[in-house]
C-alpha positions as CSV (number, residue, x, y, z in Angstrom):
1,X,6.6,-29.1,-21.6
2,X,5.1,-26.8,-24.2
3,X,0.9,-26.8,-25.1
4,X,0.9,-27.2,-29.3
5,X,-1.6,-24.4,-29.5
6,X,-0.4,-21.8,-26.9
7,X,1.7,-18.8,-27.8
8,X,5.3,-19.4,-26.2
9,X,6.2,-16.0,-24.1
10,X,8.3,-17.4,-21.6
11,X,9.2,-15.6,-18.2
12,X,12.9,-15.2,-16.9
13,X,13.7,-18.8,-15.3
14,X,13.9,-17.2,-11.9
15,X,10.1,-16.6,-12.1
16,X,9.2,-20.3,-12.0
17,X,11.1,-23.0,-9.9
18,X,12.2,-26.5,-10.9
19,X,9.2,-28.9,-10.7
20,X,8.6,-31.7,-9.3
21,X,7.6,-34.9,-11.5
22,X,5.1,-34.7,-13.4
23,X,3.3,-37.6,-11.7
24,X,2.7,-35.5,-9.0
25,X,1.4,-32.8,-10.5
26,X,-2.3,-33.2,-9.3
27,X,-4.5,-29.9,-9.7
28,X,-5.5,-27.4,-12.4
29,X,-6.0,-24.0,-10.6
30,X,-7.9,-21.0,-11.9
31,X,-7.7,-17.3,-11.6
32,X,-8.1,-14.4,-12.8
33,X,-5.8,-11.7,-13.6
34,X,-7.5,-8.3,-12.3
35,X,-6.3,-6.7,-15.4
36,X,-7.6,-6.2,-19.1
37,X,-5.2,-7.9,-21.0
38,X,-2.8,-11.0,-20.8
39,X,0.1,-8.9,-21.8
40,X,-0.6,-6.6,-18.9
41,X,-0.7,-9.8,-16.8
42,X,2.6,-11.0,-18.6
43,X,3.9,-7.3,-17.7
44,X,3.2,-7.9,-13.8
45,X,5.0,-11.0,-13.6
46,X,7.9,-9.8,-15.3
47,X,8.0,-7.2,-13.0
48,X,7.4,-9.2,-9.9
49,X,11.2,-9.2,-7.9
50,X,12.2,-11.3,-5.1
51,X,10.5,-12.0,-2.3
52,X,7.1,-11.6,-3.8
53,X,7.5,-13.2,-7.5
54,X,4.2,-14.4,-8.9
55,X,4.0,-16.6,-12.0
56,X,1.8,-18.8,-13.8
57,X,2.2,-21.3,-16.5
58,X,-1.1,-19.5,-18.9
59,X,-3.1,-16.6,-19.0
60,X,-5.7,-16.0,-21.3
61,X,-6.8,-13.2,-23.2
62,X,-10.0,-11.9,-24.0
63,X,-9.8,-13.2,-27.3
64,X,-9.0,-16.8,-26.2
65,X,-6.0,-16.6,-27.0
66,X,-3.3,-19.0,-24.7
67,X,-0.1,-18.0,-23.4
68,X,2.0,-19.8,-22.2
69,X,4.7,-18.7,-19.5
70,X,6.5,-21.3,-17.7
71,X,6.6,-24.7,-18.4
72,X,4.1,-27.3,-16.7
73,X,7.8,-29.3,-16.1
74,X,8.5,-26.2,-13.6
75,X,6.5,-24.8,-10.6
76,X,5.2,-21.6,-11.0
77,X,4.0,-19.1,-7.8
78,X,0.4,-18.5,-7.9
79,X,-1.3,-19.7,-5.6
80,X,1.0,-20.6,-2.6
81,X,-0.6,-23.7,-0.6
82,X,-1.0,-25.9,-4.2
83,X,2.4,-24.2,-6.0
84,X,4.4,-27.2,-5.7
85,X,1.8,-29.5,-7.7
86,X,-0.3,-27.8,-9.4
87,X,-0.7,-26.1,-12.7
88,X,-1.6,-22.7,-13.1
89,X,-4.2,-21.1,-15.7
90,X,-5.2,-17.0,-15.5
91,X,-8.0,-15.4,-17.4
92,X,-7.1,-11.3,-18.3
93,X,-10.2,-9.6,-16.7
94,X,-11.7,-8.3,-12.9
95,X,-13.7,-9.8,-10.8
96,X,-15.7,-6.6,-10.5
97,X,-16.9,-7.3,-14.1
98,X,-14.6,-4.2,-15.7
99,X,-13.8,-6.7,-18.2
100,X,-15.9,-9.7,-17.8
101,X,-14.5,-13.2,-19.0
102,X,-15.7,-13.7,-22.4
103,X,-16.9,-16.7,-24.0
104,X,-13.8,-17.2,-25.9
105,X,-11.6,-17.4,-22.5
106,X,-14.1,-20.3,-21.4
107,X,-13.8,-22.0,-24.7
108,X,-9.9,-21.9,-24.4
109,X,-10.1,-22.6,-20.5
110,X,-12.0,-25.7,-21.2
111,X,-10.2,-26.6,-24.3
112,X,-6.2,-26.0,-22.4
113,X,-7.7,-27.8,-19.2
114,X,-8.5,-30.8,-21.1
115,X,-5.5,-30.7,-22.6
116,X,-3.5,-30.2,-19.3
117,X,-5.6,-33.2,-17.7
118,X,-4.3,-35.6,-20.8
119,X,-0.9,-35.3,-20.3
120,X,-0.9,-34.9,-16.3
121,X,-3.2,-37.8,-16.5
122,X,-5.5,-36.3,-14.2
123,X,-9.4,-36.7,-13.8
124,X,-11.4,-33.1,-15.3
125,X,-13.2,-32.7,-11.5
126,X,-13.7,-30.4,-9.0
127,X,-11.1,-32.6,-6.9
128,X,-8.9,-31.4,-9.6
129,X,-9.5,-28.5,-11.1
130,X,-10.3,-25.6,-8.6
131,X,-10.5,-22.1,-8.5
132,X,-7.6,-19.9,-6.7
133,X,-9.8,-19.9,-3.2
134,X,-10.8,-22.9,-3.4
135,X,-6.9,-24.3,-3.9
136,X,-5.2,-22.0,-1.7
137,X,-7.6,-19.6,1.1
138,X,-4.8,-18.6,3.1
139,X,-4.1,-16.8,0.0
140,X,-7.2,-14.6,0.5
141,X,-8.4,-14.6,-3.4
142,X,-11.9,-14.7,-1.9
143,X,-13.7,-13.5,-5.4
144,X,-11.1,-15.8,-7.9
145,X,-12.7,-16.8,-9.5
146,X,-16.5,-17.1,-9.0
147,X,-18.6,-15.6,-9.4
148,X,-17.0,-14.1,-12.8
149,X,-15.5,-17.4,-14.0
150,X,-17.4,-20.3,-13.4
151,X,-15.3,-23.8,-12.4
152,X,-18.2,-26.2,-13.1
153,X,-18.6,-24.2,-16.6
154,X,-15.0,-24.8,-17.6
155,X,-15.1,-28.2,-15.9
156,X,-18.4,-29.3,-18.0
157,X,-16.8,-27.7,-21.0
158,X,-13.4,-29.4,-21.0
159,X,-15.1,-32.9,-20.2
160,X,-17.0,-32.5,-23.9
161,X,-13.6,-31.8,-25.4
């Protein structure tokens, strides 16, 4: 399934599993890239091989621009305890604040997870939407997202969409 107002740059289908109904997909996940741009982020998981190949279904860019990379029909590996039923969104930018999320990538987040939420027909809560540590700690993504992206921001956002 394809969002109307992303940019389609779809990764090899070996980056990306089949999914598992839609039904059961239950949780938006954030993160963010640790990079400056989405197409660097595009580059690394292209470039991700076997055993260790990372995905995600968006990324957006500084500009708020949306990408999308995998279909939210597949499973995508980004964060490894939720994979299985979740979708994943990542913002270009560091935690460190190299390059801080922008206002436009919160705009978008909010605006895509709103979108996400109608057709998964999923509540826009913090049951539901959750950063990368949150979703998956054995992962060890202590600093994705806060305190450079801000769940309750997006999650306040995308409830006035």
């Amino acid at each position: 399934m394809e969002c109307p107002f992303a940019i389609w740059k779809p990764l090899p289908e070996d980056h990306s599993a089949p999914g598992i109904s839609l039904l059961q997909r239950n949780l938006i996940i954030l993160h963010i890239t640790q990079g400056p741009s989405a197409q660097s982020a595009i580059n690394t998981f292209a470039a991700s091989v076997k055993p260790n190949r990372t995905s995600c279904h968006f990324v957006i860019d500084r500009d708020g621009s949306i990408y999308q990379l995998v279909s939210i029909t597949r499973t995508a590996w980004h964060a490894s305890q939720v994979n299985s039923h979740s979708v994943g969104i990542e913002h270009a930018g560091r935690v460190d604040g190299t390059f801080p999320i922008t206002l436009e990538q919160i705009e978008a987040s909010a605006e895509l997870v709103s979108w996400i939420a109608k057709q998964l027909d999923i509540p826009i809560d913090h049951d539901h939407v959750k950063s990368h540590n949150q979703a998956s700690p054995k992962d060890g993504h202590v600093l994705c997202c806060e305190p450079a992206l801000s769940v309750d921001e997006v999650i306040n956002l995308a409830n006035s969409v």
